[in-house]
Steps between C-alpha positions, in 0.01 A plus 500: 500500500845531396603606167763272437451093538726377774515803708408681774503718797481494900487724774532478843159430691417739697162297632758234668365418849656155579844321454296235211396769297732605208781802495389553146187507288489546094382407203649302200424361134572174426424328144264787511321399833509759768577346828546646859886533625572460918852500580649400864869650625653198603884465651685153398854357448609774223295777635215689476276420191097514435287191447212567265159342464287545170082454503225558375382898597232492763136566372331839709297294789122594418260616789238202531169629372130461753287288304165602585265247654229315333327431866139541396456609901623843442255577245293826538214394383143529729372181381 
């Protein structure tokens, strides 16, 4: 997290693989909320500029767990 509220920092992304996918990644603190920065190089009637979207940081996606089975069929048992 930042240590100042209402500030951050951004770097270019280096994992960029399509045109929809941001120029810049980063992280800011807002009213002491952390939040995810993607910025876009855009071209309009005064120039070049970036346009910046704030969210919520992604959560790590989680491997889905085997839940063993209760089928009483695959017992072991001789009787």
């Amino acid at each position: 997290m930042s240590k100042y509220d209402m500030s951050g920092v951004s770097s270019n992304n280096d994992y960029k693989k399509a045109e929809k996918q941001p120029d810049y990644t980063g992280k800011c603190t807002i009213d002491g909320k952390e939040l995810r920065m993607a910025g876009w190089k855009r071209t309009g009637t005064n120039g070049e500029f970036v346009s910046w979207k704030f969210s919520e940081p992604q959560e790590a996606q989680l491997q889905p767990q085997t839940v063993p089975s209760n089928d009483d069929t695959q017992d072991d048992f001789p009787f």
